[in-house]
C-alpha positions as CSV (number, residue, x, y, z in Angstrom):
1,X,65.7,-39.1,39.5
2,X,63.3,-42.3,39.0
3,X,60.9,-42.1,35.3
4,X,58.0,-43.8,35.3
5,X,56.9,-44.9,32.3
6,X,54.0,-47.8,32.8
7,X,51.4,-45.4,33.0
8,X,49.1,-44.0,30.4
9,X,49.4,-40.2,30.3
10,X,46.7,-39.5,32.5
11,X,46.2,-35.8,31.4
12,X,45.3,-36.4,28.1
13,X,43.0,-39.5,29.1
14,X,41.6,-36.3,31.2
15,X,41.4,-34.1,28.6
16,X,40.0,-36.3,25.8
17,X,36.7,-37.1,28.7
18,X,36.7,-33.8,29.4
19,X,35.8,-33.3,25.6
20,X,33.6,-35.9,25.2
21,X,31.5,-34.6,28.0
22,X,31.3,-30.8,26.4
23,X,30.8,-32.6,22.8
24,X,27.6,-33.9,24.5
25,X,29.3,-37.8,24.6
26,X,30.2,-39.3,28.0
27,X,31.9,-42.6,26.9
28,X,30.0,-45.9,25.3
29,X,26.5,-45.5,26.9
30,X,25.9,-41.8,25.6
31,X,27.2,-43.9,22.1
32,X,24.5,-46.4,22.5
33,X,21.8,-44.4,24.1
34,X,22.1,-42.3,20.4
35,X,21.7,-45.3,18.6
36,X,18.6,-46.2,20.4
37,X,17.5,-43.2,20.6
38,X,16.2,-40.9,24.1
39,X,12.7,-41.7,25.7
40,X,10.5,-40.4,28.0
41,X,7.0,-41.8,30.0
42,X,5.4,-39.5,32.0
43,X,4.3,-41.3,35.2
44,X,0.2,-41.3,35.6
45,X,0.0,-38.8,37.9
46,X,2.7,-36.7,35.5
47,X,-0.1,-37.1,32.7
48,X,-2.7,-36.3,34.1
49,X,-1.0,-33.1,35.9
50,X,-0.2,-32.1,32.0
51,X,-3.7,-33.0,30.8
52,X,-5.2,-30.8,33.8
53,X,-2.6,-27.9,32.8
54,X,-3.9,-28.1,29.3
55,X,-7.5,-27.9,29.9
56,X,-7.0,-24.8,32.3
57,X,-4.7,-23.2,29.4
58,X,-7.9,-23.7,27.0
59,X,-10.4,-22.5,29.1
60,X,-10.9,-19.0,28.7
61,X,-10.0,-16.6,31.6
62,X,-14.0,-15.0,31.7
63,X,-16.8,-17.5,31.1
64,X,-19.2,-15.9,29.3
65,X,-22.0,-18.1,29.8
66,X,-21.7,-17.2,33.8
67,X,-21.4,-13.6,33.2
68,X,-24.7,-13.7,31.2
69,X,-26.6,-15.8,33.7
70,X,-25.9,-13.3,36.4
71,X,-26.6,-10.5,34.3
72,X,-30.0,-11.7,33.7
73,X,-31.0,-12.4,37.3
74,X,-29.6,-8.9,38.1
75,X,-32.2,-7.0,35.4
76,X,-34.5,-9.4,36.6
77,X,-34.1,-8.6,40.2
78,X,-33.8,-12.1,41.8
79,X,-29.8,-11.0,42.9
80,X,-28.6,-7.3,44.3
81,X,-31.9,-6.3,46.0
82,X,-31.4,-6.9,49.7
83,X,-27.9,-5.2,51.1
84,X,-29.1,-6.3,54.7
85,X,-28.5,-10.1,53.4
86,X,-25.8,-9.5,51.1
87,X,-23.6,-8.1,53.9
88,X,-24.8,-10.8,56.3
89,X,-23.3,-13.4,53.7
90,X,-20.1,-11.5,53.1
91,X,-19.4,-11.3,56.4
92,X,-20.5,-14.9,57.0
93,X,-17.8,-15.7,54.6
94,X,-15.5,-14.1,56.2
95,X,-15.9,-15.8,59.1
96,X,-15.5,-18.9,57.5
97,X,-19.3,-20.2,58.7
């Protein structure tokens, strides 16, 4: 039987990796990317994708402002009084014209 004994025991050199990964450490470069700390730039298009989410998450589900437009022209009758064109338009819409 032949020992070998010029080579580092590779299962611990394994193991201790293996526990640097699950520690959240991967070697050196995890150690200097903590010392300099993590970044991250949003590309343009990435901002303004956010800033659009944003504004659509602060804009409020019912707009008030259209709601009370239309319920003025319906009391005042200039919407909702002719069926005949109303259907004509729906339909119209649903044929994509």
């Amino acid at each position: 039987m032949k020992i070998e004994g010029n080579r580092p025991n590779q299962e611990a050199s394994t193991t201790q990796r293996l526990d640097g990964i699950k520690n959240g450490r991967s070697g050196q470069a995890a150690t200097v990317g903590a010392r300099q700390g993590d970044r991250v730039q949003l590309s343009p298009d990435a901002a303004l994708a956010q800033s659009a989410l944003q504004a659509a998450g602060e804009t409020p589900a019912i707009r008030q402002d259209v709601v009370e437009r239309a319920r003025k022209a319906l009391d005042a009758g200039q919407i909702g009084n002719d069926p005949e064109r109303l259907a004509d338009r729906l339909i119209d819409q649903m044929l994509g014209r």
